[in-house]
C-alpha positions as CSV (number, residue, x, y, z in Angstrom):
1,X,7.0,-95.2,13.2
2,X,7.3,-91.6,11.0
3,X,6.0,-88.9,12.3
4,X,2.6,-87.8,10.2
5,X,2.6,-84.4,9.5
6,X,-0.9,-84.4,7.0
7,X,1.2,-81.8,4.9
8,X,-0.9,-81.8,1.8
9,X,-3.8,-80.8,4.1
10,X,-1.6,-78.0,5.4
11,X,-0.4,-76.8,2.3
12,X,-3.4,-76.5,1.0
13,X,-5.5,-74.7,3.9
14,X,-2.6,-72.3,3.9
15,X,-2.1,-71.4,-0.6
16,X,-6.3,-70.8,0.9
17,X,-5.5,-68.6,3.3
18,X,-2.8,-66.5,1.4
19,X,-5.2,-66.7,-2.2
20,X,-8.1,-65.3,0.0
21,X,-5.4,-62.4,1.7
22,X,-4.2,-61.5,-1.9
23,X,-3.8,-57.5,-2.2
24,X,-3.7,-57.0,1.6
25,X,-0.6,-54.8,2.3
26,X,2.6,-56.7,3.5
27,X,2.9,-59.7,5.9
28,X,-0.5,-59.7,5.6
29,X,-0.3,-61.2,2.0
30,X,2.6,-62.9,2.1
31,X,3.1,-64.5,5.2
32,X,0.2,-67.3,6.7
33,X,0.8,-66.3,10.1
34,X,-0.2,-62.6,9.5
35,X,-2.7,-63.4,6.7
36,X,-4.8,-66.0,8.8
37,X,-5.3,-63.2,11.9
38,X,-5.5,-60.7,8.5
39,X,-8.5,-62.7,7.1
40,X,-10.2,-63.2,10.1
41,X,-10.1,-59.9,11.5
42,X,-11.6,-58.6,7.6
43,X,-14.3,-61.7,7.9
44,X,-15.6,-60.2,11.4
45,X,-15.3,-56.1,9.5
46,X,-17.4,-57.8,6.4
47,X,-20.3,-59.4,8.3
48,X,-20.6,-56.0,10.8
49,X,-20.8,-53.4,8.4
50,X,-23.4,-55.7,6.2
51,X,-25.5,-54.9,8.5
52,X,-23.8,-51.3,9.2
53,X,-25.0,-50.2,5.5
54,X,-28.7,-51.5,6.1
55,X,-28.6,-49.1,8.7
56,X,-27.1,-45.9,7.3
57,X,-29.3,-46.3,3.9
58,X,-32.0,-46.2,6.3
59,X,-30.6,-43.4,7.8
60,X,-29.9,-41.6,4.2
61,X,-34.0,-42.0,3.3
62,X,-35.0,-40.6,6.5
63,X,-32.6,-37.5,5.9
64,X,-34.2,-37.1,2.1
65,X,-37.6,-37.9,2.8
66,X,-37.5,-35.1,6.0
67,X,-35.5,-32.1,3.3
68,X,-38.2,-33.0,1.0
69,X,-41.4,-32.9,3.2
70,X,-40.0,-29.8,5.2
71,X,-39.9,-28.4,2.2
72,X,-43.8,-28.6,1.6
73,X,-44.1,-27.5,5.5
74,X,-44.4,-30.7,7.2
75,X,-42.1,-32.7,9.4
76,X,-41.2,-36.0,8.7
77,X,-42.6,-37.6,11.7
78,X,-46.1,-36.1,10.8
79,X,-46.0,-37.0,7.4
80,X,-45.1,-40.7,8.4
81,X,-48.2,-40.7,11.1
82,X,-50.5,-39.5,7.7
83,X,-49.4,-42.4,5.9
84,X,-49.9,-44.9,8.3
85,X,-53.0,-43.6,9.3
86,X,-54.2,-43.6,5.5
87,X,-53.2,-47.1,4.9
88,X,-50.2,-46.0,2.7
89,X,-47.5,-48.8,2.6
90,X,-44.7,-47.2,0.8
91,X,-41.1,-47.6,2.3
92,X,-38.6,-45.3,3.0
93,X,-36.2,-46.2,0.3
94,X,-39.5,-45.7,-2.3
95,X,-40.2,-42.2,-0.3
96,X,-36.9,-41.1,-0.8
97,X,-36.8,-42.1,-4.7
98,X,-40.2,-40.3,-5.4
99,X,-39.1,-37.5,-3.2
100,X,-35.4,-37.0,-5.7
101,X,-37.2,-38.1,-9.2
102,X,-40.9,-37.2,-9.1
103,X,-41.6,-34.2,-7.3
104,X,-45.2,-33.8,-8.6
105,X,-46.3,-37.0,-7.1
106,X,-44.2,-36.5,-3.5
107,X,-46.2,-33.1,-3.4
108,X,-49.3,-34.9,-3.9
109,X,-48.4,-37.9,-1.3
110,X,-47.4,-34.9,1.3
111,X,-50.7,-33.1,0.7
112,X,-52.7,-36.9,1.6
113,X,-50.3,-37.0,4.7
114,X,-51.0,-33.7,5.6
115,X,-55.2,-35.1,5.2
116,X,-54.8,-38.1,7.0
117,X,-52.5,-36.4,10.0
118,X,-55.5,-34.2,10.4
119,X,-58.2,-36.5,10.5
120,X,-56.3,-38.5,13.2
121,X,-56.1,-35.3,15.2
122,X,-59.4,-35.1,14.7
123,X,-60.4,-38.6,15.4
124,X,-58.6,-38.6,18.7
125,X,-60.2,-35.4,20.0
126,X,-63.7,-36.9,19.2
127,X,-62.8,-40.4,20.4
């Protein structure tokens, strides 16, 4: 009995592999071996730094939020606390917009923080 070899099953999983590895550098692109262990290696690098650039966004609002509220002489960590105390739900990635495009109404949203910090000072001194 021949010997099955299930090439066109083959052939195509590997014209995948190399179509998905096009404009890698070298082997890497050319030759299935390399490209497969190329591919896999860039699938594992794509789904860890999705989550990497949530992360340093975040990171990126916190820095421009802070500049902008030590700037009005606050720190970011009390300004934060006057928010939340006030009931304010706006995120960081909002903050930091406000903070770059609409000064005015930052400065106003600091001077409620700086409010609502104090009459949680206040509130846990009487309570």
């Amino acid at each position: 009995m021949p010997r099955a070899t299930n090439s066109a099953a083959s052939r195509r999983r590997r014209r995948r592999v190399l179509k998905e590895t096009k404009g890698f550098r070298g082997f890497r692109s050319k030759n299935y071996r390399y490209a497969k262990d190329a591919l896999f290696k860039a699938k594992q690098y794509a789904y860890r730094d999705r989550k990497n650039r949530k992360r340093s966004f975040r990171n990126l609002w916190v820095q421009r939020i802070n500049a902008a509220v030590r700037a009005q002489g606050m720190t970011y960590s009390r300004f934060m606390e006057g928010l939340k105390f006030l009931g304010v739900e706006l995120d960081r990635k909002v903050l930091s917009d406000l903070a770059i495009t609409d000064a005015a109404a930052f400065d106003e949203l600091v001077a409620q923080a700086k409010a609502g910090s104090e009459k949680k000072a206040q509130a846990a001194v009487a309570g």
